[in-house]
Predicted model as a PDB file, atoms N, CA, C, CB and O in Angstrom, pLDDT in the B-factor column:
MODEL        1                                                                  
ATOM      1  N   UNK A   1     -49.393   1.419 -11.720  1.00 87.00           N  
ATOM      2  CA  UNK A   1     -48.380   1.297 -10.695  1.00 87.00           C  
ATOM      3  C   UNK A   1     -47.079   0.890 -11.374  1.00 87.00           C  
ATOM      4  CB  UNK A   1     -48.801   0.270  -9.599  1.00 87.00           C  
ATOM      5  O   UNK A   1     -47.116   0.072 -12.293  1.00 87.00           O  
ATOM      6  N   UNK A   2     -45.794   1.485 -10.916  1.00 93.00           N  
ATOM      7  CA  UNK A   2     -45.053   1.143 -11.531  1.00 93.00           C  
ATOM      8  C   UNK A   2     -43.676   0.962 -10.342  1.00 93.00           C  
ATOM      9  CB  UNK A   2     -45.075   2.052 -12.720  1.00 93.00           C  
ATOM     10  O   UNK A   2     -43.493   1.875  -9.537  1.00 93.00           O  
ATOM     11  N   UNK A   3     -42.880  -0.123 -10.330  1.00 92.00           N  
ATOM     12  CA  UNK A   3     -42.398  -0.782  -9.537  1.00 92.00           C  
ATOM     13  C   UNK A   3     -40.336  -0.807  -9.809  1.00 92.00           C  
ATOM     14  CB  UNK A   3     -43.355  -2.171  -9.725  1.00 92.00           C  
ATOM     15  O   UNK A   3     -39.923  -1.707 -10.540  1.00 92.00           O  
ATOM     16  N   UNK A   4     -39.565  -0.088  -9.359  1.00 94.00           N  
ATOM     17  CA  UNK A   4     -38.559   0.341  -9.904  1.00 94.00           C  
ATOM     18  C   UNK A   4     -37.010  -0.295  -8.697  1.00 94.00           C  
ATOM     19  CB  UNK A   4     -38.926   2.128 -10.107  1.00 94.00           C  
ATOM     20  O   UNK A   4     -36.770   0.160  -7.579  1.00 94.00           O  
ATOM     21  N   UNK A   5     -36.388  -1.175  -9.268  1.00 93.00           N  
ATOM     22  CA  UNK A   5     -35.502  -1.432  -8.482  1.00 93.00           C  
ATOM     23  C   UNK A   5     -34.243  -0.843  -8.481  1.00 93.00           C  
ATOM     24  CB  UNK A   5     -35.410  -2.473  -8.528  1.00 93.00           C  
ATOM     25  O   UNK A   5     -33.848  -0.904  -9.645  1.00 93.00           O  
ATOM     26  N   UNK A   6     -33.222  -0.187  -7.629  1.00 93.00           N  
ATOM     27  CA  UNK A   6     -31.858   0.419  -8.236  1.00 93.00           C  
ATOM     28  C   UNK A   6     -30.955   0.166  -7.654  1.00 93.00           C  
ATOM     29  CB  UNK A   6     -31.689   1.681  -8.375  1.00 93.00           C  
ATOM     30  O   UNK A   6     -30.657   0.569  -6.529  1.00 93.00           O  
ATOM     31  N   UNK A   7     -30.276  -0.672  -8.464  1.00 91.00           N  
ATOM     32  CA  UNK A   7     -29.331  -1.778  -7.347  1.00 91.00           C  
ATOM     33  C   UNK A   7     -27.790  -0.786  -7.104  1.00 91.00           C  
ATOM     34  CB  UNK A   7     -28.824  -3.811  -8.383  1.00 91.00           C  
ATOM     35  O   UNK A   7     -26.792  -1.086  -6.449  1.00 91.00           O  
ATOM     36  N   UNK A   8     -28.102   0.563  -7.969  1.00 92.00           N  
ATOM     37  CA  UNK A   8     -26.682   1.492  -7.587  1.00 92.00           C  
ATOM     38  C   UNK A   8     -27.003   1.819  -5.602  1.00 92.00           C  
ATOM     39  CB  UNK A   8     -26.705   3.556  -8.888  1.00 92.00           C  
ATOM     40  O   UNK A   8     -26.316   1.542  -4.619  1.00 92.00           O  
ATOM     41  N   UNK A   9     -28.250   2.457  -5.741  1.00 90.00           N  
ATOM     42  CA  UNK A   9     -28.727   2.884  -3.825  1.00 90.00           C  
ATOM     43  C   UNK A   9     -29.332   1.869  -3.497  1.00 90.00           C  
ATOM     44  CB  UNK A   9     -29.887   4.259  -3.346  1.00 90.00           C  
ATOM     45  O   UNK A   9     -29.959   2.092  -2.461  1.00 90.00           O  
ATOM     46  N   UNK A  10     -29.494   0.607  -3.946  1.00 91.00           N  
ATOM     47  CA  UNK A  10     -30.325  -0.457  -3.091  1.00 91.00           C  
ATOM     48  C   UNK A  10     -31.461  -0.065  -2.262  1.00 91.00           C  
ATOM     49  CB  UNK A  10     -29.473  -1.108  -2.159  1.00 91.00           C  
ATOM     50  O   UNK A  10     -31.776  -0.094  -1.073  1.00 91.00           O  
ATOM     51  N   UNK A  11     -32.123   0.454  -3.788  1.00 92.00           N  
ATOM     52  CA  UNK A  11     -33.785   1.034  -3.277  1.00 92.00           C  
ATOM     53  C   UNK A  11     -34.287   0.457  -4.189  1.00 92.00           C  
ATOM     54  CB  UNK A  11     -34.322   2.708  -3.222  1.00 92.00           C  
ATOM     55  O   UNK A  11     -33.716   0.022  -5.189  1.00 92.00           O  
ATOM     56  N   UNK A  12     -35.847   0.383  -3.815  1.00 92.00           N  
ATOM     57  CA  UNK A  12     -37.235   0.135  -4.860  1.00 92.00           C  
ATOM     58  C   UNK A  12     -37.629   0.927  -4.263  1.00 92.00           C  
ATOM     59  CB  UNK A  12     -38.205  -1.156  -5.079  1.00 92.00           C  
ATOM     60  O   UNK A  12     -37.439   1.182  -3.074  1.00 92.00           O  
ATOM     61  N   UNK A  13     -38.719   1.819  -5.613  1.00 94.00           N  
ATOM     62  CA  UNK A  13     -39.394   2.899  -5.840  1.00 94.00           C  
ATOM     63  C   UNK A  13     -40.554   2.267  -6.026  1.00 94.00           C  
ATOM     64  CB  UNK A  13     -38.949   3.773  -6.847  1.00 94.00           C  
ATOM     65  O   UNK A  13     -40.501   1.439  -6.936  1.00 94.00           O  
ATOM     66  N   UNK A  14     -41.670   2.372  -5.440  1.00 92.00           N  
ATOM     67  CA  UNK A  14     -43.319   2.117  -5.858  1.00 92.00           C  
ATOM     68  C   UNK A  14     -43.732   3.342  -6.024  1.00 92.00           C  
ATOM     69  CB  UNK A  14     -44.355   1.368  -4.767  1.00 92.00           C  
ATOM     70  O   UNK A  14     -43.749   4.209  -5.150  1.00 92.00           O  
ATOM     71  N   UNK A  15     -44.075   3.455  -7.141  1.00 94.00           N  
ATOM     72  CA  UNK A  15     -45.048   4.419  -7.710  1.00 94.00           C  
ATOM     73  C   UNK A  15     -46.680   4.364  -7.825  1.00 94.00           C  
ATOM     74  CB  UNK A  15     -44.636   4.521  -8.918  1.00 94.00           C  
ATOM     75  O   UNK A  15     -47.062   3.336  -8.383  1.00 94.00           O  
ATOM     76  N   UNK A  16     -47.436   5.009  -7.528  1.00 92.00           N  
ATOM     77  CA  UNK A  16     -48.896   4.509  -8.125  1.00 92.00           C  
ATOM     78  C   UNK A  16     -49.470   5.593  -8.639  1.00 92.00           C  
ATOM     79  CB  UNK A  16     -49.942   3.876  -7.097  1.00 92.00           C  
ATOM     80  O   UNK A  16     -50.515   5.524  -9.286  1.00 92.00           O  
ATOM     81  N   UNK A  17     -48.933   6.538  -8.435  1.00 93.00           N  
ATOM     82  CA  UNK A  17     -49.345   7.688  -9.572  1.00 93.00           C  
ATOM     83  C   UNK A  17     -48.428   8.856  -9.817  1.00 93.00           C  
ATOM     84  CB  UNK A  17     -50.686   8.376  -9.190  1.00 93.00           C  
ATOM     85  O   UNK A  17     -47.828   9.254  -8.818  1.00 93.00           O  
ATOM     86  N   UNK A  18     -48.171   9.570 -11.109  1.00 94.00           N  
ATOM     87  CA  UNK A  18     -47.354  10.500 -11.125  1.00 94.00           C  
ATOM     88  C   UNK A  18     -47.729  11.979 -11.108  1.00 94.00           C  
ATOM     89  CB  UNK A  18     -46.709  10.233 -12.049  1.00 94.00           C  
ATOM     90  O   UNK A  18     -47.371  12.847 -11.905  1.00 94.00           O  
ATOM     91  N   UNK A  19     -48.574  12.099  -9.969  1.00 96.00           N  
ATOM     92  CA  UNK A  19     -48.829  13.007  -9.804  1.00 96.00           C  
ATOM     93  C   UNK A  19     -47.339  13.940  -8.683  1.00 96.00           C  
ATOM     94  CB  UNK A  19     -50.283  12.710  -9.390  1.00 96.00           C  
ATOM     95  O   UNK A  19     -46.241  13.425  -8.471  1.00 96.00           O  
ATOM     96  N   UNK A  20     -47.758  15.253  -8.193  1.00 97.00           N  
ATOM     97  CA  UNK A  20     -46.243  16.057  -8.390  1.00 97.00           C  
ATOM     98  C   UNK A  20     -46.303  15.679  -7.050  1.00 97.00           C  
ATOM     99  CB  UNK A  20     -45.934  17.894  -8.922  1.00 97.00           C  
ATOM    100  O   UNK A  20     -47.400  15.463  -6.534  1.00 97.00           O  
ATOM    101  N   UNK A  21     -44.748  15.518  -6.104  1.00 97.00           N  
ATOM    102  CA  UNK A  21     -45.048  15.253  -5.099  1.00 97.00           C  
ATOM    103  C   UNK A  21     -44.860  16.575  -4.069  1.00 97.00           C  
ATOM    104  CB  UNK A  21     -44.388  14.098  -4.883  1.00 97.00           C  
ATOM    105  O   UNK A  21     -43.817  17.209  -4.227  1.00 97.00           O  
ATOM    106  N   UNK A  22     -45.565  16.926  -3.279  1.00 98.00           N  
ATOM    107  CA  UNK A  22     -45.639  18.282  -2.063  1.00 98.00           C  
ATOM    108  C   UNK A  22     -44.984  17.645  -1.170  1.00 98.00           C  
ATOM    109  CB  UNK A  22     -47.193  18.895  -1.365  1.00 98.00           C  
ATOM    110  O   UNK A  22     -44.488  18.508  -0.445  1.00 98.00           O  
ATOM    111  N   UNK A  23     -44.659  16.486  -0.756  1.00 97.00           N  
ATOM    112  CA  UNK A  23     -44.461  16.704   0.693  1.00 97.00           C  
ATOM    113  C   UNK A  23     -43.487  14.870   1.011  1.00 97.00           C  
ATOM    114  CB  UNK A  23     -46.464  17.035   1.678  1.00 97.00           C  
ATOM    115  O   UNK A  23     -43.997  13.757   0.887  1.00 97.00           O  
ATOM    116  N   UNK A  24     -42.781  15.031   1.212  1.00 97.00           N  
ATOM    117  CA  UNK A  24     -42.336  13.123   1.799  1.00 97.00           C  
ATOM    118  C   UNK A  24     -41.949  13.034   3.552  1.00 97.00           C  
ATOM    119  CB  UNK A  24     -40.373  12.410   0.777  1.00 97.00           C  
ATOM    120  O   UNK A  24     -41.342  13.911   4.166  1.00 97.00           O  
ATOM    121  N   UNK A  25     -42.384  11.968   4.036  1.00 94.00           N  
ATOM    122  CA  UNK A  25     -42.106  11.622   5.267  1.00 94.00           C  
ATOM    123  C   UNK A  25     -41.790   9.811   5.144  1.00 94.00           C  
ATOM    124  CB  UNK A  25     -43.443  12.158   6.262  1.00 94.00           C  
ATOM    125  O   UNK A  25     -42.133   8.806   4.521  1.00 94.00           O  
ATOM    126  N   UNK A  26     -40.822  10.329   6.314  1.00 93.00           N  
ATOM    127  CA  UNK A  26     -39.775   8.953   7.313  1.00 93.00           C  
ATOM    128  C   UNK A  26     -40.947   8.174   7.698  1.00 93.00           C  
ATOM    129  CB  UNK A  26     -38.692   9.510   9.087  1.00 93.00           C  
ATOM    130  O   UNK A  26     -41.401   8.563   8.774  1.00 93.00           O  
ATOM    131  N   UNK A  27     -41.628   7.144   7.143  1.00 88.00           N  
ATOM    132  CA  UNK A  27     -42.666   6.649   8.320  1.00 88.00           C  
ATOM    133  C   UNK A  27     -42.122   5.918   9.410  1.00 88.00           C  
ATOM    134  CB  UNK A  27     -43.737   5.729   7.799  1.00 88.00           C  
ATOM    135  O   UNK A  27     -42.448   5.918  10.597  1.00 88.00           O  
ATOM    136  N   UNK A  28     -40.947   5.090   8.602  1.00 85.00           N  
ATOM    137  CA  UNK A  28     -40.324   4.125   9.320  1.00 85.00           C  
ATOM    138  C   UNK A  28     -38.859   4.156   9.033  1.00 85.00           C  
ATOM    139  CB  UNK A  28     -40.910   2.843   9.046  1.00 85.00           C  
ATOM    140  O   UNK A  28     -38.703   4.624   7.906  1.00 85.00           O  
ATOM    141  N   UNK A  29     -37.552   3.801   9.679  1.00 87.00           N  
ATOM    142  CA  UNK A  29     -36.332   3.664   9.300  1.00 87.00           C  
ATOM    143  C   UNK A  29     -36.582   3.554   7.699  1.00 87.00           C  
ATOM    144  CB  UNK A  29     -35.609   2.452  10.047  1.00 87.00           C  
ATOM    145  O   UNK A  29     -37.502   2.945   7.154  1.00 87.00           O  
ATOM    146  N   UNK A  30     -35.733   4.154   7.194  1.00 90.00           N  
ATOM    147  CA  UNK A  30     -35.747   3.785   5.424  1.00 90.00           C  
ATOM    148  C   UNK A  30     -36.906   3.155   4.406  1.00 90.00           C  
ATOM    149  CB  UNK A  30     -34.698   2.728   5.214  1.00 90.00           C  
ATOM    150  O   UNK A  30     -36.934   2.366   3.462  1.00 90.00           O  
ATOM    151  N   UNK A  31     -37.791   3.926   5.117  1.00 90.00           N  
ATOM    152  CA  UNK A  31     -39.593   3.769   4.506  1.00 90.00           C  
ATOM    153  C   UNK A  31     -39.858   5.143   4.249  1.00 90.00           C  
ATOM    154  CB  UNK A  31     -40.986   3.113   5.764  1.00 90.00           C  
ATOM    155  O   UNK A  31     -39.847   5.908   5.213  1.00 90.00           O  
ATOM    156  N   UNK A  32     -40.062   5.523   3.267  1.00 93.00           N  
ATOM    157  CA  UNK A  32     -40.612   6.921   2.912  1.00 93.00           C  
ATOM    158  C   UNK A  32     -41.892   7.407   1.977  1.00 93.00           C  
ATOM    159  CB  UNK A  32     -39.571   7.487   2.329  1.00 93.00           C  
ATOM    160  O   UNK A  32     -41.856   7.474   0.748  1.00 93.00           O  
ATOM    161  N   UNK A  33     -42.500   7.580   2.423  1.00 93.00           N  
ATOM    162  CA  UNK A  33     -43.671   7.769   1.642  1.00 93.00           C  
ATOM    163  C   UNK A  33     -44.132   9.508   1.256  1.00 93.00           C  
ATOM    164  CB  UNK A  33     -44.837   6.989   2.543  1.00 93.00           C  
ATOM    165  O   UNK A  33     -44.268  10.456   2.029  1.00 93.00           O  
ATOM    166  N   UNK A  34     -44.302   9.434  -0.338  1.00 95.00           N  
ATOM    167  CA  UNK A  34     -44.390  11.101  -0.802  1.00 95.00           C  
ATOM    168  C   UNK A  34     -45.892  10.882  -1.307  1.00 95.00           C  
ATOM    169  CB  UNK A  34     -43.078  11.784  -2.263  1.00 95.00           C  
ATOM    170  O   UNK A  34     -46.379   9.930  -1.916  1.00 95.00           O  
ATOM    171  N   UNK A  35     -46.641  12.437  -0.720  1.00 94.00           N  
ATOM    172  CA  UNK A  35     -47.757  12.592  -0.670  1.00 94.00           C  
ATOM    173  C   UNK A  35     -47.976  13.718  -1.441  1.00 94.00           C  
ATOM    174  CB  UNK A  35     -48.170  12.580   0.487  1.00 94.00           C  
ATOM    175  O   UNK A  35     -47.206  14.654  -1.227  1.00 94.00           O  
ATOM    176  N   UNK A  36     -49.079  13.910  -2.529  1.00 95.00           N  
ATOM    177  CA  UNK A  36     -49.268  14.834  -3.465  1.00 95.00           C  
ATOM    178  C   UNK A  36     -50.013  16.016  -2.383  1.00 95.00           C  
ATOM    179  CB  UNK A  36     -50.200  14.196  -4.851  1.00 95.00           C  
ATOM    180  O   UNK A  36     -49.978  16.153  -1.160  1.00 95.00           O  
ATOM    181  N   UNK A  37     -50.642  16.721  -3.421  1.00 97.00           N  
ATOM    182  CA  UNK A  37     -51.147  18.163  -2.707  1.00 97.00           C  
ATOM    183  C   UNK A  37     -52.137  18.254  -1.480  1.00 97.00           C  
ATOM    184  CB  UNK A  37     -51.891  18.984  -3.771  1.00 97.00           C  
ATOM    185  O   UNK A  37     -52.305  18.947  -0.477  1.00 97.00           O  
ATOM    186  N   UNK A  38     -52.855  16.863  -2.297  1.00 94.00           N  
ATOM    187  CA  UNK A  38     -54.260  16.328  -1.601  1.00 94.00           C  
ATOM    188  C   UNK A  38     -54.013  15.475  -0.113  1.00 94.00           C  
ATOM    189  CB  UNK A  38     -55.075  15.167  -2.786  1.00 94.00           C  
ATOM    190  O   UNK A  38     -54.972  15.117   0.571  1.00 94.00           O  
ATOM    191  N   UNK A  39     -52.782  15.245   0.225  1.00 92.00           N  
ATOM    192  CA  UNK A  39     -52.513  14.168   1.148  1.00 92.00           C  
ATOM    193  C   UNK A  39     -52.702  12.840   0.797  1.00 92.00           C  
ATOM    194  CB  UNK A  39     -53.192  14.320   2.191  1.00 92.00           C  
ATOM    195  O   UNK A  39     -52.704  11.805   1.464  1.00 92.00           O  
ATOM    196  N   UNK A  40     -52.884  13.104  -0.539  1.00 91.00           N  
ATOM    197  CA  UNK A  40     -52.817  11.011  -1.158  1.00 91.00           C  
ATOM    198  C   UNK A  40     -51.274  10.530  -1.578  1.00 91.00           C  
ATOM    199  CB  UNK A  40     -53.952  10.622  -3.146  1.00 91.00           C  
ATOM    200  O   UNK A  40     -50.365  11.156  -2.122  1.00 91.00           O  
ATOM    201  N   UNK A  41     -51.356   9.220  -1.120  1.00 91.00           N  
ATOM    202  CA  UNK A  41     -50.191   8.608  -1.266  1.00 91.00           C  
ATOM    203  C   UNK A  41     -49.834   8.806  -2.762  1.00 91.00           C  
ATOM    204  CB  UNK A  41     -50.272   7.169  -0.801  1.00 91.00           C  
ATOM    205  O   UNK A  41     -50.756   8.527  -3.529  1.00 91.00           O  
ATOM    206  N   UNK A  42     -48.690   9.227  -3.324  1.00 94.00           N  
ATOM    207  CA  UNK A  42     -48.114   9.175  -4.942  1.00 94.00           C  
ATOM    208  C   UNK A  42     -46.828   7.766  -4.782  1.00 94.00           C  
ATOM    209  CB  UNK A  42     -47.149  11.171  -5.513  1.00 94.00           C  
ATOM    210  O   UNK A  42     -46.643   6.918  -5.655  1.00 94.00           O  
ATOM    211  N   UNK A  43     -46.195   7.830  -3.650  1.00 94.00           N  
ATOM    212  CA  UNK A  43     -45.207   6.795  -4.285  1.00 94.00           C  
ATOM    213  C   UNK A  43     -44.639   6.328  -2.788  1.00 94.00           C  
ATOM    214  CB  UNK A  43     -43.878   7.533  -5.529  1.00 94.00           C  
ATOM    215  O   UNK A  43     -44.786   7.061  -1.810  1.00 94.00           O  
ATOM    216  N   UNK A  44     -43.987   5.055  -2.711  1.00 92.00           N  
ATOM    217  CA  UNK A  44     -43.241   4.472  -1.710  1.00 92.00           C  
ATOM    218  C   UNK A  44     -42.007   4.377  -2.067  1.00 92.00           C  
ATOM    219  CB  UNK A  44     -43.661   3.316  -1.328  1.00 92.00           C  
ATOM    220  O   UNK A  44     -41.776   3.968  -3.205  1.00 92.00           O  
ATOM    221  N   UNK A  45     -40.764   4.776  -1.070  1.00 93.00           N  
ATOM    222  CA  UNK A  45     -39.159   4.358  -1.212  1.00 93.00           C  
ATOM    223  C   UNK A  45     -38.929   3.724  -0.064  1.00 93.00           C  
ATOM    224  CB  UNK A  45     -38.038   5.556  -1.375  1.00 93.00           C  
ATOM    225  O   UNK A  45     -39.135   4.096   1.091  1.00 93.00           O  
ATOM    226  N   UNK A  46     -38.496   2.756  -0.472  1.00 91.00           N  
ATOM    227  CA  UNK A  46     -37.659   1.599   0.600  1.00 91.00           C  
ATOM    228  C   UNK A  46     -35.970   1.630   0.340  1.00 91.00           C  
ATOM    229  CB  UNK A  46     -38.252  -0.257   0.196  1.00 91.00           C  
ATOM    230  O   UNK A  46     -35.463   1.249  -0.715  1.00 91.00           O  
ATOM    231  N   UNK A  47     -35.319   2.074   1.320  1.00 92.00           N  
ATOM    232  CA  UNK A  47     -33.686   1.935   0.957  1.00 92.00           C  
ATOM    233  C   UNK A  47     -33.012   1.046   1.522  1.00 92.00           C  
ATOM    234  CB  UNK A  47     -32.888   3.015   1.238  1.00 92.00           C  
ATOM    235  O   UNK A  47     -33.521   0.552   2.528  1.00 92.00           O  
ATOM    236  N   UNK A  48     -31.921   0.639   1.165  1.00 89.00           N  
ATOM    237  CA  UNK A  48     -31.248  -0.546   2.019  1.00 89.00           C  
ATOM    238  C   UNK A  48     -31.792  -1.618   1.710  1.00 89.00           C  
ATOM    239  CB  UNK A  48     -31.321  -0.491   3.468  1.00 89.00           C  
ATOM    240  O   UNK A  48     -31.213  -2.422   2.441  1.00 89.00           O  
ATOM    241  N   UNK A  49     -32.471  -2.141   1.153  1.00 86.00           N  
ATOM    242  CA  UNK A  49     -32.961  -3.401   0.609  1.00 86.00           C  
ATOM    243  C   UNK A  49     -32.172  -4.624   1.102  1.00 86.00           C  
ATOM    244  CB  UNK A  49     -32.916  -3.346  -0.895  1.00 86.00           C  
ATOM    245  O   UNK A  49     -32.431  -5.314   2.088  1.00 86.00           O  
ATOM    246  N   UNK A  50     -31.342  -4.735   0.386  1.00 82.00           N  
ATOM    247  CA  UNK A  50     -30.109  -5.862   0.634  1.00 82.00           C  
ATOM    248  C   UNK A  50     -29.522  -5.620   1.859  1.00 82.00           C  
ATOM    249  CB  UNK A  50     -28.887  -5.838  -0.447  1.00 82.00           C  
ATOM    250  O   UNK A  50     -30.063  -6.244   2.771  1.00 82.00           O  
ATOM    251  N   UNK A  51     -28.570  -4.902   2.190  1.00 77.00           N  
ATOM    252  CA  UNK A  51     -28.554  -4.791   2.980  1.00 77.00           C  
ATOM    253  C   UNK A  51     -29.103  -4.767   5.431  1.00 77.00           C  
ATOM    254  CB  UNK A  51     -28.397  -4.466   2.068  1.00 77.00           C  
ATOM    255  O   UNK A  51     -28.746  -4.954   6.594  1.00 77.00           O  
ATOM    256  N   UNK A  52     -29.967  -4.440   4.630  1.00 74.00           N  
ATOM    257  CA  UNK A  52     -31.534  -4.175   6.034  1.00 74.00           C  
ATOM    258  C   UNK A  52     -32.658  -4.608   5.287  1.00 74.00           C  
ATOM    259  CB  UNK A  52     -32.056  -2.189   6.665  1.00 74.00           C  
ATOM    260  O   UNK A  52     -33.245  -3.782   4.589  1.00 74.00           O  
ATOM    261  N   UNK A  53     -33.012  -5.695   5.329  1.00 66.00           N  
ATOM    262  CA  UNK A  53     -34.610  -6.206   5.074  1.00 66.00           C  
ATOM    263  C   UNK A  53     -35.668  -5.814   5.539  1.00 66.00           C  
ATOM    264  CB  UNK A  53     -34.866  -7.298   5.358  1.00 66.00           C  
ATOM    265  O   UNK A  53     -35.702  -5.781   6.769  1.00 66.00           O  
ATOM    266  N   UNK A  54     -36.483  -5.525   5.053  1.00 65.00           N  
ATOM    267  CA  UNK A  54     -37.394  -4.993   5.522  1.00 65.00           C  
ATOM    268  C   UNK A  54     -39.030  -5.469   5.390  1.00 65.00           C  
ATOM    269  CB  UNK A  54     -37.117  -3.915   5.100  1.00 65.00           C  
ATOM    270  O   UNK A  54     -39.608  -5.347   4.310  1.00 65.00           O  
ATOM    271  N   UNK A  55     -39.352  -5.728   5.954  1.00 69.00           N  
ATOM    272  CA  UNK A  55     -41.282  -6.084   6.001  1.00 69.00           C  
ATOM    273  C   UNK A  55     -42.429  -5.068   5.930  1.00 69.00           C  
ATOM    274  CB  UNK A  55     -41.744  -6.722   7.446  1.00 69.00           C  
ATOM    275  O   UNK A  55     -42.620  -4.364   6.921  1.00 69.00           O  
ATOM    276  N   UNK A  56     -43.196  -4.931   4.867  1.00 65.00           N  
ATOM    277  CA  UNK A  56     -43.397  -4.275   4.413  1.00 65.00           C  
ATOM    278  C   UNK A  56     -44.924  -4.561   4.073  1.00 65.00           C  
ATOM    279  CB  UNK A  56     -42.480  -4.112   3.723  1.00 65.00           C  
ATOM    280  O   UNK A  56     -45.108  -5.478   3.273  1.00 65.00           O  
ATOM    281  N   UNK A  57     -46.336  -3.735   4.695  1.00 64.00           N  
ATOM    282  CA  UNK A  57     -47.421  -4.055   4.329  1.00 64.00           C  
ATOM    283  C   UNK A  57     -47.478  -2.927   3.568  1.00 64.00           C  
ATOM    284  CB  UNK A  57     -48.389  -4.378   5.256  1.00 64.00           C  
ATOM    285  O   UNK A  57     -47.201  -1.843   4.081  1.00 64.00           O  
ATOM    286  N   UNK A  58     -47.922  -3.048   1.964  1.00 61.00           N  
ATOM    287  CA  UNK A  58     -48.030  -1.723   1.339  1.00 61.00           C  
ATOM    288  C   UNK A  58     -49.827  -1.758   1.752  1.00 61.00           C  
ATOM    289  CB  UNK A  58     -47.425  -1.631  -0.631  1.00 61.00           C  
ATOM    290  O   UNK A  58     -50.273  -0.630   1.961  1.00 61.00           O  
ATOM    291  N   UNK A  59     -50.305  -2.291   1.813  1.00 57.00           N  
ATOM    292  CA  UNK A  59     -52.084  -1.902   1.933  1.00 57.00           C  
ATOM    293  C   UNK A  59     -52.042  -1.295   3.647  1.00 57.00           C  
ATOM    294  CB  UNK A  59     -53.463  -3.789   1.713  1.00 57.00           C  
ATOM    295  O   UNK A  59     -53.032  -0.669   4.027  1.00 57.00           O  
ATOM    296  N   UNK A  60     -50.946  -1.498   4.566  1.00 57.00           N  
ATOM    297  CA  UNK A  60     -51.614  -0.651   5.528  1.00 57.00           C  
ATOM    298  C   UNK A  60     -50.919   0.241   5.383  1.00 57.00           C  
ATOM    299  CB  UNK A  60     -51.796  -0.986   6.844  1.00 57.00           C  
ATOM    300  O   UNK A  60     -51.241   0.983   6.311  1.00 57.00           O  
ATOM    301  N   UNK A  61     -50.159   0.711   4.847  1.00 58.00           N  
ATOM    302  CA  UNK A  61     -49.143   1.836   4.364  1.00 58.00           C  
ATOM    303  C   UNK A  61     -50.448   3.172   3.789  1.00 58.00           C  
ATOM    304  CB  UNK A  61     -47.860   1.045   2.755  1.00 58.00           C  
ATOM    305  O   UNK A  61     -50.697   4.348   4.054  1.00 58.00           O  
ATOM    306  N   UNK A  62     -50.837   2.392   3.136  1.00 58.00           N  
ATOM    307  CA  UNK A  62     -51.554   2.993   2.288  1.00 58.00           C  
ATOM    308  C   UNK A  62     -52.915   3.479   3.134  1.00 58.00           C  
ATOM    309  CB  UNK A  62     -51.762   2.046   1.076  1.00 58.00           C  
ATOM    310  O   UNK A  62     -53.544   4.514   2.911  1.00 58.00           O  
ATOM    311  N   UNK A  63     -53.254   2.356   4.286  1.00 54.00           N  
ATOM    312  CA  UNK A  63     -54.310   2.583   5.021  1.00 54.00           C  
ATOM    313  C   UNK A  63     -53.776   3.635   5.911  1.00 54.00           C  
ATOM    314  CB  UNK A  63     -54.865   1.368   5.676  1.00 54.00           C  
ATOM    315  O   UNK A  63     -54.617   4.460   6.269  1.00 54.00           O  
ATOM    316  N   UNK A  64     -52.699   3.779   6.304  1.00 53.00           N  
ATOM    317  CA  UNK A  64     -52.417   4.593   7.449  1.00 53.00           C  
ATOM    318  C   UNK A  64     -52.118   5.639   6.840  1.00 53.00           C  
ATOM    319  CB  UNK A  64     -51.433   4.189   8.399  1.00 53.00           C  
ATOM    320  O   UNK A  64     -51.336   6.133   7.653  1.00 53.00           O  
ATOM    321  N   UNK A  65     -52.179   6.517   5.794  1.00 49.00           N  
ATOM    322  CA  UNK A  65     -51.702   7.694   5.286  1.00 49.00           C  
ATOM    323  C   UNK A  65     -52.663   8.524   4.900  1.00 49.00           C  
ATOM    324  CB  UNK A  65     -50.892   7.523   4.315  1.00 49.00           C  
ATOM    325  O   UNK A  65     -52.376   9.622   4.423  1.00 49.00           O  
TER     326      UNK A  65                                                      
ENDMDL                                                                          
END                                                                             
């Protein structure tokens, strides 16, 4: 897993695998989650960080996908 902050767009990137991504969806306001071929989760983007805080369960993220 690899965990990426970018304070230019005030995003973190969660990665958990680099596999290629097919497909991303809005789950939530500025929650985006990209799903490989298989429909498995590859990575999480959160934007607005600073700005809009956000609460964030990554295990039901992960459960709900």
């Amino acid at each position: 897993m690899k965990i990426v902050y970018d304070n230019e767009t005030d995003s973190i990137y969660v990665e958990f695998s680099n596999d290629k991504i097919i497909e991303s969806e809005e789950i939530k306001t500025d929650v985006i989650v990209d799903y490989n071929r298989n429909d498995e989760i590859v990575s999480v983007e959160v934007l607005n960080v600073k700005n809009n805080p956000h609460e964030i369960n990554i295990p039901t993220v992960l459960k709900s996908a």
